[in-house]
C-alpha positions as MATLAB code, in Angstrom:
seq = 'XXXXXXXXXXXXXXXXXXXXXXXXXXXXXXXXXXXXXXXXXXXXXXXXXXXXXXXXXXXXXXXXXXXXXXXXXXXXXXXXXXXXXXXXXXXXXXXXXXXXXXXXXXXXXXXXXXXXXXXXXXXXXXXXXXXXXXXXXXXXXXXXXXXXXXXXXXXXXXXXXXXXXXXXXXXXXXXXXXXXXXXXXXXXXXXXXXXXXXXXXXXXXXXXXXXXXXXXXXXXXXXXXXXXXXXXXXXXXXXXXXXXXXXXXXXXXXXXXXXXXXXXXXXXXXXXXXXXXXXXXXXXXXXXXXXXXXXXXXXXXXXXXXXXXXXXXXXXXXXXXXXXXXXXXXXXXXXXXXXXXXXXXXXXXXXXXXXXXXXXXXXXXXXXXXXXXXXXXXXX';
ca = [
     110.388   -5.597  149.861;
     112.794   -5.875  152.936;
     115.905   -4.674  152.975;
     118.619   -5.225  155.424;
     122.126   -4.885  156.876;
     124.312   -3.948  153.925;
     126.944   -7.324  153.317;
     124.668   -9.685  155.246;
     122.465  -12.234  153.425;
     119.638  -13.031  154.293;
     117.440  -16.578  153.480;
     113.637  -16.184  152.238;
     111.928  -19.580  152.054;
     109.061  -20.245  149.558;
     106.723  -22.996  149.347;
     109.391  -24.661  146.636;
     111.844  -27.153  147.535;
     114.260  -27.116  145.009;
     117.940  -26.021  146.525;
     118.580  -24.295  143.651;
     115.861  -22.045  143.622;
     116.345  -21.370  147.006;
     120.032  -20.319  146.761;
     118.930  -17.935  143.196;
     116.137  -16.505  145.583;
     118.548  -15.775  148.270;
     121.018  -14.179  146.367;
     119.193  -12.054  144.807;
     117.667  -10.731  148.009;
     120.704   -9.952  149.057;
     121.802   -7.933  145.948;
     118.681   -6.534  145.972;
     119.208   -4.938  149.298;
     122.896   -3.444  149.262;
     120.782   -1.660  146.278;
     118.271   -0.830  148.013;
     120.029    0.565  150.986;
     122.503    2.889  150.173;
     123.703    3.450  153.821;
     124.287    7.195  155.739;
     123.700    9.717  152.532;
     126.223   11.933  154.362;
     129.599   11.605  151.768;
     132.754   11.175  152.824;
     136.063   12.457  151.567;
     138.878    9.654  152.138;
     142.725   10.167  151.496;
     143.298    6.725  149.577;
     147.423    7.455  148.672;
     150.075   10.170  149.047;
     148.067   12.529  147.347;
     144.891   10.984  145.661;
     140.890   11.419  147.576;
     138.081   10.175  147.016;
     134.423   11.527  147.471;
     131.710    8.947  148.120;
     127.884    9.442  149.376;
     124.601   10.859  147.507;
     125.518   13.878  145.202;
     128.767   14.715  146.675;
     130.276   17.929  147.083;
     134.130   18.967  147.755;
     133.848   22.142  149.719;
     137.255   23.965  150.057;
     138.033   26.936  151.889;
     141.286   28.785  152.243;
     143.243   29.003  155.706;
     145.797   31.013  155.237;
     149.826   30.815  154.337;
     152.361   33.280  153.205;
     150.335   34.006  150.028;
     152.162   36.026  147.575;
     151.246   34.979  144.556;
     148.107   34.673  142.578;
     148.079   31.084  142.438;
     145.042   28.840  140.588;
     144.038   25.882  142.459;
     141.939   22.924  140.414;
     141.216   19.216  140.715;
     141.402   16.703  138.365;
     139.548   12.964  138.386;
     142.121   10.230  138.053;
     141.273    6.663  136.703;
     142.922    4.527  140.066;
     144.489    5.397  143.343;
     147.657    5.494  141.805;
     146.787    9.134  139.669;
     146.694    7.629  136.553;
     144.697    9.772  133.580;
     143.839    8.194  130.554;
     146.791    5.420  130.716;
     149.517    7.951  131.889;
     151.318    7.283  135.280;
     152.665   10.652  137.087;
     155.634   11.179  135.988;
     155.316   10.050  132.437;
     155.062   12.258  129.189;
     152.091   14.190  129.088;
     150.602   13.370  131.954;
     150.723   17.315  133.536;
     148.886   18.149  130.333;
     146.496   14.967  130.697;
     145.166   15.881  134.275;
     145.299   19.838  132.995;
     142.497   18.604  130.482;
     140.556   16.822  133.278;
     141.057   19.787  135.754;
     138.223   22.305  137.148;
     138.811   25.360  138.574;
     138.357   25.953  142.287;
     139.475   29.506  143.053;
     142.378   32.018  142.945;
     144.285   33.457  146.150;
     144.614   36.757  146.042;
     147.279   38.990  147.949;
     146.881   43.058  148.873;
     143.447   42.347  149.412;
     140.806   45.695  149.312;
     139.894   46.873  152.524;
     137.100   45.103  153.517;
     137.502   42.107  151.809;
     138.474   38.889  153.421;
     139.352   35.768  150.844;
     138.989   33.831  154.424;
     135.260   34.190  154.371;
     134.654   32.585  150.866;
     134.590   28.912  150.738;
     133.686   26.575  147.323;
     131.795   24.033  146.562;
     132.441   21.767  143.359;
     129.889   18.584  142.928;
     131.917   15.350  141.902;
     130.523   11.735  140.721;
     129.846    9.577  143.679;
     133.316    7.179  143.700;
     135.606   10.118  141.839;
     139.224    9.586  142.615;
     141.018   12.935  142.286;
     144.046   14.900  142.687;
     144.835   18.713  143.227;
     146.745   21.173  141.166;
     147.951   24.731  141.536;
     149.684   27.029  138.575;
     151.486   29.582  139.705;
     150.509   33.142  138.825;
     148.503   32.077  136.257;
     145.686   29.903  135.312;
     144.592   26.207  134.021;
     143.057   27.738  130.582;
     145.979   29.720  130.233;
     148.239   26.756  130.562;
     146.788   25.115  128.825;
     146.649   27.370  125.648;
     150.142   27.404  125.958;
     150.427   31.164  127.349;
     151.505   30.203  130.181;
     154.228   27.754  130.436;
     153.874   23.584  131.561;
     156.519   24.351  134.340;
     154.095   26.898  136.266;
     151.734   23.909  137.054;
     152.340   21.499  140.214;
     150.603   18.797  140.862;
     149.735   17.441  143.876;
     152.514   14.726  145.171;
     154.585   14.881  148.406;
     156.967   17.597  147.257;
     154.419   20.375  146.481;
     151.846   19.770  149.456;
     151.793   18.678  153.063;
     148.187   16.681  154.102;
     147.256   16.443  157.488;
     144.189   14.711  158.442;
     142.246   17.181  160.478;
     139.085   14.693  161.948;
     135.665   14.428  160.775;
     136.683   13.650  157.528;
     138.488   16.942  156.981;
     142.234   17.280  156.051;
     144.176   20.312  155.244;
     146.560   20.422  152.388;
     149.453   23.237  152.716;
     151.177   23.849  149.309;
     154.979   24.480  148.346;
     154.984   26.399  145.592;
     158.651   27.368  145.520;
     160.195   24.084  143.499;
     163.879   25.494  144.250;
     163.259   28.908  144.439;
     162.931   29.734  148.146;
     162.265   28.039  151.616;
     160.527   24.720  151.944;
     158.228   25.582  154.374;
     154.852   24.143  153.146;
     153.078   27.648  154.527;
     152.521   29.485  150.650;
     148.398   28.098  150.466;
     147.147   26.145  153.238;
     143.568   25.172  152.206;
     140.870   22.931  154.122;
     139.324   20.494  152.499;
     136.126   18.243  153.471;
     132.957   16.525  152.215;
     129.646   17.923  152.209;
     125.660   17.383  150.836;
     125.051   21.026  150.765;
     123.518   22.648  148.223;
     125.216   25.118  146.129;
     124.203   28.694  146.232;
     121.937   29.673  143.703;
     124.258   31.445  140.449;
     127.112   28.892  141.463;
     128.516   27.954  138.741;
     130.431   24.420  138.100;
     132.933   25.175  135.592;
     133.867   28.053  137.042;
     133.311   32.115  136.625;
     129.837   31.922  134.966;
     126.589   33.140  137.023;
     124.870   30.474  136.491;
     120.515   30.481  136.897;
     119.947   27.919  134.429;
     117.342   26.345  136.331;
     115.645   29.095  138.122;
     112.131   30.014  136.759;
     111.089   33.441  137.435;
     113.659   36.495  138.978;
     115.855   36.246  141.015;
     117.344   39.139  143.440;
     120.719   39.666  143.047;
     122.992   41.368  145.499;
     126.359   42.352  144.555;
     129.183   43.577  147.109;
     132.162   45.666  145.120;
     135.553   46.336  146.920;
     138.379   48.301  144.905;
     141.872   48.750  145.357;
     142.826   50.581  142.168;
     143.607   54.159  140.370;
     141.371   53.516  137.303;
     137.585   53.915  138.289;
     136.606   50.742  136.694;
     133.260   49.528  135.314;
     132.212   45.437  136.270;
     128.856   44.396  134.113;
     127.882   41.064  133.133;
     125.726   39.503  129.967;
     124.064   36.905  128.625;
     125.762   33.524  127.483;
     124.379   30.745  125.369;
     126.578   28.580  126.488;
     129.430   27.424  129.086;
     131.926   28.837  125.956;
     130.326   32.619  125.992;
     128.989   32.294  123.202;
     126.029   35.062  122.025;
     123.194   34.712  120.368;
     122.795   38.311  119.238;
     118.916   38.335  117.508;
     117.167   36.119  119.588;
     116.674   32.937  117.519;
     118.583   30.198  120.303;
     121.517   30.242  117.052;
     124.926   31.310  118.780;
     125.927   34.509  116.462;
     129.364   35.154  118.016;
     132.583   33.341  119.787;
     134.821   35.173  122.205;
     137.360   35.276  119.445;
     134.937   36.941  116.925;
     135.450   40.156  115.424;
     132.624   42.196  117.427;
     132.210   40.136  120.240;
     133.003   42.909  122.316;
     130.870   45.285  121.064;
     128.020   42.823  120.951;
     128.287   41.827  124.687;
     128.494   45.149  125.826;
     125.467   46.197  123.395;
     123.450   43.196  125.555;
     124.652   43.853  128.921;
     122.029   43.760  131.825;
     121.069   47.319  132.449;
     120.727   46.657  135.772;
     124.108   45.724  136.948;
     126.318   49.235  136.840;
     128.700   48.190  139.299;
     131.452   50.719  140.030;
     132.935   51.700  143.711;
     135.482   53.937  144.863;
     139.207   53.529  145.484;
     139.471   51.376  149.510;
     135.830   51.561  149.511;
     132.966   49.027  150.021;
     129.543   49.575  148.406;
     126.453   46.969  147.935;
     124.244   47.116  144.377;
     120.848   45.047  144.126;
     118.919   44.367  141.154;
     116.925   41.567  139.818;
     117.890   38.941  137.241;
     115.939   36.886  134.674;
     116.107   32.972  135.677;
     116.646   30.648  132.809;
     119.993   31.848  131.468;
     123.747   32.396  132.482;
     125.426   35.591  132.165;
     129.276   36.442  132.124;
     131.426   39.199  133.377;
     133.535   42.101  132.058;
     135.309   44.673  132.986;
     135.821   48.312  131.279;
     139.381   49.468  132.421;
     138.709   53.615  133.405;
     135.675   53.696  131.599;
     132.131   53.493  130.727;
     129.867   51.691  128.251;
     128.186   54.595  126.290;
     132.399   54.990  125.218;
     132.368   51.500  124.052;
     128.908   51.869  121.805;
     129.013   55.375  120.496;
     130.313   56.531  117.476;
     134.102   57.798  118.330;
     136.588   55.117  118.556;
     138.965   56.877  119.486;
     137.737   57.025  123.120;
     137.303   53.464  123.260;
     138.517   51.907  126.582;
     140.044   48.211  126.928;
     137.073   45.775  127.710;
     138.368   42.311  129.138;
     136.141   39.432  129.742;
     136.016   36.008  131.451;
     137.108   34.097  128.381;
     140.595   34.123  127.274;
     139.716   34.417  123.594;
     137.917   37.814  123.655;
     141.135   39.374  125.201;
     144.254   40.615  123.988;
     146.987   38.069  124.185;
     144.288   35.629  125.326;
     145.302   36.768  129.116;
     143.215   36.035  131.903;
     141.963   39.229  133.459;
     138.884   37.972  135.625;
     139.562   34.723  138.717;
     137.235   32.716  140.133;
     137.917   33.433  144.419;
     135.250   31.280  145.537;
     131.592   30.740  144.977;
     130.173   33.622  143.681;
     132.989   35.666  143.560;
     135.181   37.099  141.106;
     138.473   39.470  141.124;
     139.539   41.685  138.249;
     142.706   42.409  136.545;
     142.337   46.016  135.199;
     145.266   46.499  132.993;
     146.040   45.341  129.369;
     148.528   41.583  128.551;
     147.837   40.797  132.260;
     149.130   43.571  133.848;
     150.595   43.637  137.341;
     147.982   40.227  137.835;
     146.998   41.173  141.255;
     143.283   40.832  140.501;
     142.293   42.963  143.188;
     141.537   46.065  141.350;
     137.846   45.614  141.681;
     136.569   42.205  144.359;
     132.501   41.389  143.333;
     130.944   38.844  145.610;
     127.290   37.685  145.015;
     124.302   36.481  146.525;
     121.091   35.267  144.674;
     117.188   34.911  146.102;
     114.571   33.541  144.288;
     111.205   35.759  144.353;
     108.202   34.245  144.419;
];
């Protein structure tokens, strides 16, 4: 097989004579190698309209990282694949009916900002990485002080979302394929300055860190055989001495599967589901840390499975699974569903990383009352 300049053709003569076979035989060498050589497997993000990239190369990643801005709210920020360089989802121009709701459907979750951080936490040093399709077209969105799933359950209103056109954010094309994007997230309400989230943006081929997960707040060791050592960082900036565990999942939904059979038992929504994913926590990960204080927690974790996090607001689990109710503390997890009023109390703030909302309906949704950030190691 030879394969050559990508675009050029290139003539291969056989012992036939016939002009037509010769012109079948050379075009198909040519197909053959644009297929066969792919080019640089470095991807590369491109800016292809006013507010629409695309991410191109082997297994591309989008790796964004926050710079900075007057950040004083605790703002979601997603993607969404459009069909055309226009924005288009499913038929729907921007602007038209529906089409906030349409991209809110196609959007994944990239992190949360956070404001009043806990000393000795930095958002600035967490980046994340999302893998696209090789050719996805995409746009950005942010909600304001709330989240995509809450949107779009309808507890949080259509008119917190903005999506990513020339009024909301600023793009500057920073070389070597990098741009930064610098939000307005005002719409009326204060100074257009293009300085609330300022975000950089770029393509990469690097490989996620082991737990990372896709979709979002899950840990995520799916495809790990064997344990895995898991070191978890805790900062804290709140009164109630809170309690951050995680459990098993069946599935990206948080589902349980309570006796062992691979049957899902219990929904976030279910009566017990609390209880149940408490009673099946990993006994390894206690993770509590004082008020303005730092403190690191290792244990190891069973590959093969994802696991899910939730918080105890002032309290422990032996509270939660004795006998009393009436000392029960409020449990809140990563899925809407299991919590009162379906409010978000746990944000994705980058790979890895997750920030807690520790009081009940949402709170004062500053998600800083307890900051985990993870790293995984295989053994062996």
């Amino acid at each position: 097989i030879y394969t050559g300049e990508i675009g050029r053709t290139y003539s291969f003569y056989s012992q036939a004579t016939d002009g037509v076979n010769r012109v079948e035989a050379k075009t198909a060498i040519s197909e053959a190698s644009t297929k066969l050589v792919p080019g640089s497997t470095n991807p590369t993000l491109n800016k292809i309209s006013d507010s629409i990239f695309q991410l191109e190369g082997e297994k591309p990643k989008l790796q964004v990282s926050l710079i900075g801005g007057n950040i004083n709210r605790v703002n979601e920020l997603g993607v969404f694949v459009v069909d055309d360089e226009f924005g288009t989802v499913n038929g729907i121009k921007p602007g038209a009916d529906g089409y906030t709701q349409a991209a809110l459907n196609r959007a994944k979750v990239l992190f949360s900002t956070i404001f009043n951080s806990p000393n000795g936490f930095n958002q600035k040093d967490l980046s994340r990485l999302l893998e696209l399709n090789s050719g996805d077209r995409f746009g950005f969105v942010l909600v304001k002080d709330s989240t995509i799933d809450a949107t779009r359950s309808g507890v949080s209103p259509i008119s917190s979302v903005l999506l990513s056109q020339p009024s909301t954010q600023k793009i500057e094309a920073l070389g070597n394929g990098e741009y930064s994007l610098a939000w307005e997230d005002s719409q009326g309400n204060g100074a257009v300055d293009f300085n609330d989230l300022i975000i950089k943006v770029a393509a990469t081929n690097q490989q996620e860190p082991d737990g990372a997960y896709n979709q979002g707040k899950l840990i995520d060791l799916s495809n790990i055989i064997g344990q895995v050592r898991a070191e978890f960082k805790l900062n804290r900036e709140a009164a109630f001495n809170n309690f951050v565990g995680f459990y098993k999942v069946s599935d990206m939904s948080g589902g349980i599967d309570t006796d062992g059979n691979n049957t899902i038992d219990l929904r976030p929504s279910d009566i017990g589901y609390a209880q149940a994913a408490i009673q099946g926590r990993i006994q390894g990960i206690n993770l509590t840390v004082d008020n303005q204080a730092s403190t690191t927690i290792t244990t190891n974790l069973s590959g093969g499975s994802m696991y899910a996090p939730f918080i105890i607001a002032d309290g422990k689990p032996d509270a939660i699974l004795d006998s009393n109710p009436n000392n029960n503390k409020d449990v809140y997890f990563a899925f809407a569903g299991a919590n009162p009023g379906r409010f978000d109390h746990i944000r994705l703030l980058g790979n890895n990383s997750w920030g807690f909302e520790d009081l009940s309906l949402g709170g004062d949704r500053d998600f800083n009352d307890v900051v985990v950030q993870a790293k995984f190691s295989r053994l062996g």
